[in-house]
MDTraj code that builds the backbone (N, CA, C; nanometers):
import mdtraj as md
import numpy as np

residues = "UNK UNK UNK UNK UNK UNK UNK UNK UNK UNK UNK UNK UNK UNK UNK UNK UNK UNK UNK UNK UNK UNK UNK UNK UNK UNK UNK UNK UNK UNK UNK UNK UNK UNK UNK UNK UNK UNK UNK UNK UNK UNK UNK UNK UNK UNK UNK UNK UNK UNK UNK UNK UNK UNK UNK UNK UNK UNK UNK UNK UNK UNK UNK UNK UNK UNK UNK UNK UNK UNK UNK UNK UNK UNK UNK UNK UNK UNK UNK UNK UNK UNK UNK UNK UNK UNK UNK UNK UNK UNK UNK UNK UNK UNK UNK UNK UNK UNK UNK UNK UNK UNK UNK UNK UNK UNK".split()
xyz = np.array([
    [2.3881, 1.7338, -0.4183],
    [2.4443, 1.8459, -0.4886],
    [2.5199, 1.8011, -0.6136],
    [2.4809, 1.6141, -0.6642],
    [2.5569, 1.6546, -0.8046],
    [2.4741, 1.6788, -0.8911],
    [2.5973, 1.7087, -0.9796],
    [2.5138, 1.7685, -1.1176],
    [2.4744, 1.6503, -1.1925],
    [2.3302, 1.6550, -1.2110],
    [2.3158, 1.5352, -1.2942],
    [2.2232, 1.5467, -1.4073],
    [2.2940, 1.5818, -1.5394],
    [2.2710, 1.6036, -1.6898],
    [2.1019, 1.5762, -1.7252],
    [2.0790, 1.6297, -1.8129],
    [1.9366, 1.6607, -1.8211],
    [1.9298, 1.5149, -1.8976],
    [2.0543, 1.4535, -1.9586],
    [2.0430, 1.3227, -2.0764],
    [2.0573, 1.2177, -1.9265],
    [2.0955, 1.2011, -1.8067],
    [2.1344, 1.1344, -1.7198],
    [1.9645, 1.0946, -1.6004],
    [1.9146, 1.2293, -1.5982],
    [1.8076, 1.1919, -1.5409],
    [1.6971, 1.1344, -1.5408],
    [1.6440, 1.0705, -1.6624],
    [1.5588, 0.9683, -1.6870],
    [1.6587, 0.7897, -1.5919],
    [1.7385, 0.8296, -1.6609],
    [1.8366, 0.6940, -1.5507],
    [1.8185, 0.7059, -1.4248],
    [1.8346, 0.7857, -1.3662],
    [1.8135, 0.8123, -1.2085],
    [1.6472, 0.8012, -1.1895],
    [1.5820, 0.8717, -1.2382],
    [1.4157, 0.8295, -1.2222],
    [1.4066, 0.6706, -1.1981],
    [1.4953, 0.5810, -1.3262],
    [1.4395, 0.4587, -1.3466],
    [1.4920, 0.3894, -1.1925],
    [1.6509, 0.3914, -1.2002],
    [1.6619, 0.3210, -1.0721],
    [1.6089, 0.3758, -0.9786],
    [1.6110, 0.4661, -0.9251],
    [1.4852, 0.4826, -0.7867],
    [1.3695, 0.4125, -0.8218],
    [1.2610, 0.4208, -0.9027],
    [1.1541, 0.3366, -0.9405],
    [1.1804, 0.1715, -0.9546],
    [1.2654, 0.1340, -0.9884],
    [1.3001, -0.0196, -0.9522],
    [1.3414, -0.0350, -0.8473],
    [1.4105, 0.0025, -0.7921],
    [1.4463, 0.0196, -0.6247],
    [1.3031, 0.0642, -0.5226],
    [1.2265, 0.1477, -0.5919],
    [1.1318, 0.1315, -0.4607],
    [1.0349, 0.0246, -0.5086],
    [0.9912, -0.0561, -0.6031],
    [0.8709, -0.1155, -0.6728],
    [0.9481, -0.2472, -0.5849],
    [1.1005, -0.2993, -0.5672],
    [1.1271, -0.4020, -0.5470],
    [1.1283, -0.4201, -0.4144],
    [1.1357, -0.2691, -0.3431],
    [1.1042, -0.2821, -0.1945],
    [1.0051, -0.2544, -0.1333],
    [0.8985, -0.2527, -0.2482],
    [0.7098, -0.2971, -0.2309],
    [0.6733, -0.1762, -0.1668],
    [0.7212, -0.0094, -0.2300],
    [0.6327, 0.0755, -0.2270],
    [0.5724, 0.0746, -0.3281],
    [0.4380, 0.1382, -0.2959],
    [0.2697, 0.1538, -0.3633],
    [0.3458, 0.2997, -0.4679],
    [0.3764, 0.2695, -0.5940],
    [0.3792, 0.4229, -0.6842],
    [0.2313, 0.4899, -0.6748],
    [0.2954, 0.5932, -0.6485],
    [0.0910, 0.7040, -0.6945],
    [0.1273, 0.7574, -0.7801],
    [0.2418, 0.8132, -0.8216],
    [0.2292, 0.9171, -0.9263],
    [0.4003, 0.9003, -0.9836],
    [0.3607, 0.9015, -1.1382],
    [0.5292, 0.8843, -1.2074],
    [0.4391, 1.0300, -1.2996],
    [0.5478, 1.1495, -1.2337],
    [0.5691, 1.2490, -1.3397],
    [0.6227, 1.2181, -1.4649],
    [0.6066, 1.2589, -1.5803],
    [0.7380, 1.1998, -1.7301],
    [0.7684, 1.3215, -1.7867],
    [0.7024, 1.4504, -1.7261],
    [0.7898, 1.6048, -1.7696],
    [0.8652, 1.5751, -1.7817],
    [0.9353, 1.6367, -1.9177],
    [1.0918, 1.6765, -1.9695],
    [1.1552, 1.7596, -1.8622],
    [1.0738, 1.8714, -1.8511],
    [1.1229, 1.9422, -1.7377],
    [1.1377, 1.9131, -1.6187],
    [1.0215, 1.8766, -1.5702],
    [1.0318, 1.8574, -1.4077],
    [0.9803, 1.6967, -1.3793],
    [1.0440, 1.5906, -1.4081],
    [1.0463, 1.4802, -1.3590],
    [1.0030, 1.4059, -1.2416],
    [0.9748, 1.3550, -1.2008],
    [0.8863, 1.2985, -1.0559],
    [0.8539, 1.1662, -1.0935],
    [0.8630, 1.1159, -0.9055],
    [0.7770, 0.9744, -0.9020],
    [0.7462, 1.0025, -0.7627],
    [0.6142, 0.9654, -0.7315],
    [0.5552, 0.9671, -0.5825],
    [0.5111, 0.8162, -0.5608],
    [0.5931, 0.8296, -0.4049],
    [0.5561, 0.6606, -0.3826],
    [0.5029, 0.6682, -0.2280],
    [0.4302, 0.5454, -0.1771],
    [0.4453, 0.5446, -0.0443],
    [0.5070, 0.4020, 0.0175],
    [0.5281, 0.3836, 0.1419],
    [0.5738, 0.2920, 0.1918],
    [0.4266, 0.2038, 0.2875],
    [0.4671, 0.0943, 0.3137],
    [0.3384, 0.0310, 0.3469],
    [0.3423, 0.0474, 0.5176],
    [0.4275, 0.1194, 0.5479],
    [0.4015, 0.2031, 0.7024],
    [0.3672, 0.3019, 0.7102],
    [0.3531, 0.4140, 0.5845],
    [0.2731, 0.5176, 0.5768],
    [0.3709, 0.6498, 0.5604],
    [0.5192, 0.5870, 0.5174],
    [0.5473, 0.6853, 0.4895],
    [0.5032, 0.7659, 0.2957],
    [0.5351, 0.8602, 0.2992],
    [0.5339, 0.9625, 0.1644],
    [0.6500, 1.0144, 0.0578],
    [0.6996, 0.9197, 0.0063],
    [0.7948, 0.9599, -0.0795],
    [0.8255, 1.0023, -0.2097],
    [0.9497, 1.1299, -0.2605],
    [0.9253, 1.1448, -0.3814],
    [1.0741, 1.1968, -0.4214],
    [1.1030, 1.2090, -0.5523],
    [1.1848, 1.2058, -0.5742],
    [1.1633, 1.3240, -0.7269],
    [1.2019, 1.4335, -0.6877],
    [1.1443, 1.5330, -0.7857],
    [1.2796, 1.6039, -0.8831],
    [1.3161, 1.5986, -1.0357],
    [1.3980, 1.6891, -1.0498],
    [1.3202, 1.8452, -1.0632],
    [1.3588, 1.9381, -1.0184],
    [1.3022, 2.0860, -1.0118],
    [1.3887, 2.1846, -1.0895],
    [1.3782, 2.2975, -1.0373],
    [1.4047, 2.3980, -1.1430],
    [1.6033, 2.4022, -1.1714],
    [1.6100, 2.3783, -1.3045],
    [1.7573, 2.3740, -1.3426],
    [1.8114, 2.2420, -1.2969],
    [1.7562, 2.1203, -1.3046],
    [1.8131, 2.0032, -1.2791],
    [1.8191, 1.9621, -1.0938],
    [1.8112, 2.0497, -1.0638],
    [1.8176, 2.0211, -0.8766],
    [1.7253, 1.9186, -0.8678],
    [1.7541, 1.8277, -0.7942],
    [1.7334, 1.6473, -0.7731],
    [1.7568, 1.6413, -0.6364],
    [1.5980, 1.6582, -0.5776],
    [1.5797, 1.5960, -0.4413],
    [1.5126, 1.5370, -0.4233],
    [1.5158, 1.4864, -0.3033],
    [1.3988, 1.3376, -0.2200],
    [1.3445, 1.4109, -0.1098],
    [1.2231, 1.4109, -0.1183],
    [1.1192, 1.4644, 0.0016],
    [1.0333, 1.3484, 0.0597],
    [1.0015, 1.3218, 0.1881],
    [0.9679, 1.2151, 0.2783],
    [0.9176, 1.2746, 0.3483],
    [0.7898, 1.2230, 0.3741],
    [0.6617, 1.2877, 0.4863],
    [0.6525, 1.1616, 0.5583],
    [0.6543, 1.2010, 0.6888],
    [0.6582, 1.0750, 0.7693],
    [0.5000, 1.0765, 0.8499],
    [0.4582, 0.9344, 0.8676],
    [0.3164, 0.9502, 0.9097],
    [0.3714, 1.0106, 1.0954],
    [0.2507, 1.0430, 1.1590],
    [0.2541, 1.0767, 1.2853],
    [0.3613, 0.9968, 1.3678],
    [0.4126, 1.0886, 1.4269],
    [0.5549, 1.0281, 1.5146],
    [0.5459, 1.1193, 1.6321],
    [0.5859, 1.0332, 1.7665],
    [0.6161, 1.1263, 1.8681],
    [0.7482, 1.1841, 1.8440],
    [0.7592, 1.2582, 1.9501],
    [0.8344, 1.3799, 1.9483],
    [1.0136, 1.3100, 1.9555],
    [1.1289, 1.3190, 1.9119],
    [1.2507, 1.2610, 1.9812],
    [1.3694, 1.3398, 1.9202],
    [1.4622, 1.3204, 2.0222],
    [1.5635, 1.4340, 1.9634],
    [1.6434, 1.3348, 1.8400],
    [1.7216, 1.4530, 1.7878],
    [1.7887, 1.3798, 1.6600],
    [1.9161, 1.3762, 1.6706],
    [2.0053, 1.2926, 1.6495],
    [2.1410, 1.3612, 1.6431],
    [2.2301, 1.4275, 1.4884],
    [2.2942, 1.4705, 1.5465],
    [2.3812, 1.5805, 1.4641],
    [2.4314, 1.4655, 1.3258],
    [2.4513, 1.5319, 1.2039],
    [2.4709, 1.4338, 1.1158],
    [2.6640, 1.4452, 1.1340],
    [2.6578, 1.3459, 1.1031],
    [2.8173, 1.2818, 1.1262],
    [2.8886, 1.3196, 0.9999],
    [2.8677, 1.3540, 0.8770],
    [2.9276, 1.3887, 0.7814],
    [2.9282, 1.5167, 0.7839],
    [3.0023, 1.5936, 0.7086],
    [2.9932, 1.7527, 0.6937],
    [2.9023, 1.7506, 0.5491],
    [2.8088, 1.8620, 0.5316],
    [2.7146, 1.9350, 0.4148],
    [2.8454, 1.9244, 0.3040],
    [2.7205, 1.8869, 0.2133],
    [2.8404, 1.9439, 0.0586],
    [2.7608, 2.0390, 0.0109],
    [2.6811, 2.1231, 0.0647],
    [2.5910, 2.1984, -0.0370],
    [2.6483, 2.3504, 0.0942],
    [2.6121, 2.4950, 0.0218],
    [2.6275, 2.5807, 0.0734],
    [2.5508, 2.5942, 0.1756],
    [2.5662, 2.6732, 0.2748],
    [2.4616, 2.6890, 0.3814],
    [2.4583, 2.7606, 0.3673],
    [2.5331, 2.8939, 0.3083],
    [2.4530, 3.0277, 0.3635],
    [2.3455, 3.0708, 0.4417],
    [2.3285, 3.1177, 0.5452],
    [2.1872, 3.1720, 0.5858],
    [2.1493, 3.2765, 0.5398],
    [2.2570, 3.3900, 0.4382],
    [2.2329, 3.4625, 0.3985],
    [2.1834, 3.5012, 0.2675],
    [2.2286, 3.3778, 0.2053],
    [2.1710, 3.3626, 0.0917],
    [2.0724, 3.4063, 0.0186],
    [2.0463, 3.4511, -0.1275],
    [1.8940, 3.4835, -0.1607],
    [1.8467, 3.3883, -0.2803],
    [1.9266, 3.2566, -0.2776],
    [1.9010, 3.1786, -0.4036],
    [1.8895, 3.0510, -0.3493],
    [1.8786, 2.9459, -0.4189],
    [1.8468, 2.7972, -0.3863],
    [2.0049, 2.7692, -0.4589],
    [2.0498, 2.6867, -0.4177],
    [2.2031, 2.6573, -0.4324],
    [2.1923, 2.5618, -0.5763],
    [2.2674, 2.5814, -0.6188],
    [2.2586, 2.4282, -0.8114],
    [2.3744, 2.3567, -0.7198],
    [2.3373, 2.2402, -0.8356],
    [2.4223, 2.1282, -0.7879],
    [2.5502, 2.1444, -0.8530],
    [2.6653, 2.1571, -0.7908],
    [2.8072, 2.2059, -0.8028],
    [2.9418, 2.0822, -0.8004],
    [2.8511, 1.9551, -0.7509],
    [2.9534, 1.8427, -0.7767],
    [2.9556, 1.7525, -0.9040],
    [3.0373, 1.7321, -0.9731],
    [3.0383, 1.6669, -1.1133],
    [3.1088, 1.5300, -1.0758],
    [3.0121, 1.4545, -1.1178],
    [3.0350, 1.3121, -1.1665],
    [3.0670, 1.2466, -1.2787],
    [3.1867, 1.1986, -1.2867],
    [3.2009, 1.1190, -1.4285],
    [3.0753, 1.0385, -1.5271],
    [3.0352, 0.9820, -1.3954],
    [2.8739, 0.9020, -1.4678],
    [2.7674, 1.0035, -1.4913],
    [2.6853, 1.0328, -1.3769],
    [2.5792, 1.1193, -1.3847],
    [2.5565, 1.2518, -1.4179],
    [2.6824, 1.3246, -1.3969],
    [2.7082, 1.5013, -1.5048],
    [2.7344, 1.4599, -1.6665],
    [2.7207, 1.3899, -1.7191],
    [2.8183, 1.3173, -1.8715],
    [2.6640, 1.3117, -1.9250],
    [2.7339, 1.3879, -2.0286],
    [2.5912, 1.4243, -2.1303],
    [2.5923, 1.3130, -2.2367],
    [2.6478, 1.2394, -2.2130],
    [2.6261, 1.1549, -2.3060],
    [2.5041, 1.0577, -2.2742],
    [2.4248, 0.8961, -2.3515],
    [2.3323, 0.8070, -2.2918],
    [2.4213, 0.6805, -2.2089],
])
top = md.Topology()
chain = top.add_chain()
for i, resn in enumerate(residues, 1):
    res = top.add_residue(resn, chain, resSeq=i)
    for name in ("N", "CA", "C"):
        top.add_atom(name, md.element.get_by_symbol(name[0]), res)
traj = md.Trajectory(xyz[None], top)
């Protein structure tokens, strides 16, 4: 949920992409949209990873995991920083500001 500047997100693309190339995922696909940014990678166990900015800067990581049996999960130990609403009728923006990564500057 931070906010991270439209001048900030080519930086974030890069380190994730050196970070996964050095931990020997296979890239398939480097989006370079202005708008909507992407890199799709996989892992050499078969997982599916990506790292997409979407509409209005929102910056998530989506992971498809190959076939797995079934197992329970436990509860995450931190509390959400993002809204939960269930009632909601919108996709939440990112609402936390960072000195580094909200800073419109290069």
């Amino acid at each position: 949920m931070t906010i991270v500047s439209a001048q900030r997100r080519g930086s974030l693309l890069g380190v994730v992409d050196r970070f996964w190339r050095k931990s020997n995922y296979r890239m398939k696909v480097i989006n370079n949209d202005v708008d909507v940014p992407a890199i799709y990678a996989s892992t050499s166990d078969g997982f599916q990873v990506a790292l997409i900015v979407a509409d209005e800067g929102q910056v998530h990581f989506d992971v498809d995991s190959p076939c797995v049996r079934h197992s329970e999960v436990a509860r995450s130990a931190s509390p959400a920083t993002a809204s939960l609403d269930p009632d909601a009728e919108f996709i939440p923006r990112p609402d936390i500001h960072s000195d580094f990564w909200s800073a419109s500057g290069s």
